[in-house]
N, C-alpha and C positions, 0 to 999 in steps of 0.2 A: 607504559601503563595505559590502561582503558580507558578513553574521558568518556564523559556527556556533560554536550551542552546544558548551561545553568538554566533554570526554569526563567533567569530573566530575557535572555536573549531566545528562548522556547516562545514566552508569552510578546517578543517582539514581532518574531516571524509568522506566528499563526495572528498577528493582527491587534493584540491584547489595546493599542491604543487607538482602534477602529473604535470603540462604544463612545469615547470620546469626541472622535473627529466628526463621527457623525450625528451627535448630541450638537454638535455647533454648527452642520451643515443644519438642520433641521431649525435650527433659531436663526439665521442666513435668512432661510428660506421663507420662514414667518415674516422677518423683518421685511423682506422685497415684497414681499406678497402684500402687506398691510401699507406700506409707500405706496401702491400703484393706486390701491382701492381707493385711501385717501386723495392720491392726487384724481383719481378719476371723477370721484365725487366732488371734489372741489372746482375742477373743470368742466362739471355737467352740465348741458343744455336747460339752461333755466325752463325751455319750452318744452323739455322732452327729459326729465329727471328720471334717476335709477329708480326702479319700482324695488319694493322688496324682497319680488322672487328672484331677480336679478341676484342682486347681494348677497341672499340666503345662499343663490345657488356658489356663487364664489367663494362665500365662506365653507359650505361643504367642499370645493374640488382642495379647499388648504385643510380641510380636515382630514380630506384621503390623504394628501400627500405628508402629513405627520405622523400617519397613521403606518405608511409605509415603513419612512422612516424610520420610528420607532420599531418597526419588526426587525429591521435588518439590522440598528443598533443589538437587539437580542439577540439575534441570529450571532454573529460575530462575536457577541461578547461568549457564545455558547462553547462557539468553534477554538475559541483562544482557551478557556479552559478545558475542552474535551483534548488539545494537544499537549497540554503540561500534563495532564492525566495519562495520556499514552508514553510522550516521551519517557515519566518514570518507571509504565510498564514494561515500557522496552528493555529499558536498563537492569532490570531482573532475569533478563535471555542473556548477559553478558557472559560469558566462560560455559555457556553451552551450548550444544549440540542440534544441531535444526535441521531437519531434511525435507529440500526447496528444489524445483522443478531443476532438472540440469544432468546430464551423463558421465562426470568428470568421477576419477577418483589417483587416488593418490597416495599407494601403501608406505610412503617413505613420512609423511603424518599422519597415518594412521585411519586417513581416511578411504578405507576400505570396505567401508558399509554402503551397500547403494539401493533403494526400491524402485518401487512404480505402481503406479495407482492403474488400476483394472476400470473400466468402462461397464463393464460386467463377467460373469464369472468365466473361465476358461478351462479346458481340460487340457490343453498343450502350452506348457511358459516354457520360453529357456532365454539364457545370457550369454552372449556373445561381447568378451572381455577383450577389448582391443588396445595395442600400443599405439605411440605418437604418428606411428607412420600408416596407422590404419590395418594393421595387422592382426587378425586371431591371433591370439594368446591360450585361450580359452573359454571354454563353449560347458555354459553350466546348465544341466535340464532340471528347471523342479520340478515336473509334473501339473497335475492340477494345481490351481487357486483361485482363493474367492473374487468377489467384484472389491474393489476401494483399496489399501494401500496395504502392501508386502514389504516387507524389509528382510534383505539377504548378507551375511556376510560374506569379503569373499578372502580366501585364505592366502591369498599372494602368491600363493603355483600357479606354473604356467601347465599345459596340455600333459608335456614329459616329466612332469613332478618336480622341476629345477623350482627354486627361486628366482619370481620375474625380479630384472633390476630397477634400479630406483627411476622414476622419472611419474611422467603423466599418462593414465590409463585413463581412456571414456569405451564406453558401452550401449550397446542396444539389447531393447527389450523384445521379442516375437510370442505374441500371443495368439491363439485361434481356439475356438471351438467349434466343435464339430466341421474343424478345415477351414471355419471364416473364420478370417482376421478381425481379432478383436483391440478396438483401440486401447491404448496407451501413454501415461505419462512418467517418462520417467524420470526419477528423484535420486541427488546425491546429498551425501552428511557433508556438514561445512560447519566451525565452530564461530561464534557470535566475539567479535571481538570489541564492540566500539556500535554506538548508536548515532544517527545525528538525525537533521532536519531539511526536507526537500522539498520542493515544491511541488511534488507528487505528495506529502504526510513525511512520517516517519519510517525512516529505513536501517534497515540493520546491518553492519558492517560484516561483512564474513573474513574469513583467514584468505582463504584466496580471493581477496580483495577486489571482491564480487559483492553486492548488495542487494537486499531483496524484503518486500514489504511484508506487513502482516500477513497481509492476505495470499501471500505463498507460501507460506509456510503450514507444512503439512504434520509432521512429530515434531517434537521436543525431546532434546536428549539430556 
């Protein structure tokens, strides 16, 4: 069965008891700061005493520095809950279908659907479906297509109309217009099985036990 991590050890990892530590580093910091000044003051040349602007100004450099502080206190306490926020959204991609950079396909799960994202438009696409050993299989022309992201199914014939057999299929994509090669990203379907937490954010577990972040994911299936 599919976990996700509890929102407690979620708000571990993104920090969630950083607003704390650094609520106490920041009174740390007061305290050292106001021992020096008093002992400074209490050890001052009777002939040569702190002036005011002195003081004033060491009182402002402890004001930046709580200032500081306290932003990064926020900061952190922001980032711990923008991850519990995510993690839960994550876990609503669980048992579907995501199509994330990669050329892989694999009709014996069904993962037989594969695109690719256009750079800009093209008047010549085609697919070159290849086996393990790097072999054509099959050579699909679509014609034209627009710029941003196509999705193809592919029917599991090989060239001779047989049934390819079971194993791992990857592909390449060949676009051009007007004879230039236009770039390309291409994209296979993978199902969401399992969410966790990385030190890159949150990452979504796939079937083929490949992983990959929000921000590659291109459909939802």
């Amino acid at each position: 069965m599919s976990t996700v991590q509890d929102t407690t050890s979620v708000s571990s990892l993104f920090g969630a008891g950083s607003a704390t530590q650094a609520k106490n580093s920041t009174k740390e910091t007061e305290d050292r700061f106001l021992s020096l000044l008093v002992a400074q003051m209490k050890n001052q040349d009777p002939l040569n005493p702190l002036d005011n602007a002195q003081v004033t100004s060491q009182l402002a450099q402890l004001s930046t520095v709580q200032g500081i502080e306290n932003m990064n206190a926020t900061l952190q306490s922001l980032a711990a809950s923008m991850g519990v926020g995510q993690m839960s959204e994550a876990a609503n991609l669980i048992g579907h279908g995501v199509l994330v950079p990669g050329n892989t396909l694999n009709p014996s799960l069904q993962q037989d659907v594969m695109g690719f994202e256009l750079s800009r438009p093209a008047d010549s696409v085609s697919i070159s479906i290849l086996d393990a050993a790097g072999n054509e299989v099959r050579k699909l022309n679509l014609g034209s297509r627009e710029e941003g992201i196509n999705v193809v199914a592919w029917d599991g014939l090989t060239s001779n109309g047989s049934t390819a057999p079971a194993g791992k299929y990857s592909f390449q994509v060949d676009a051009t217009q007007s004879g230039q090669k236009v770039s390309n990203t291409a994209l296979y379907l993978s199902g969401v099985t399992s969410v966790s937490q990385s030190s890159e954010g949150v990452k979504l577990n796939l079937a083929d036990n490949e992983s990959v972040s929000y921000a590659e994911i291109r459909q939802i299936f």
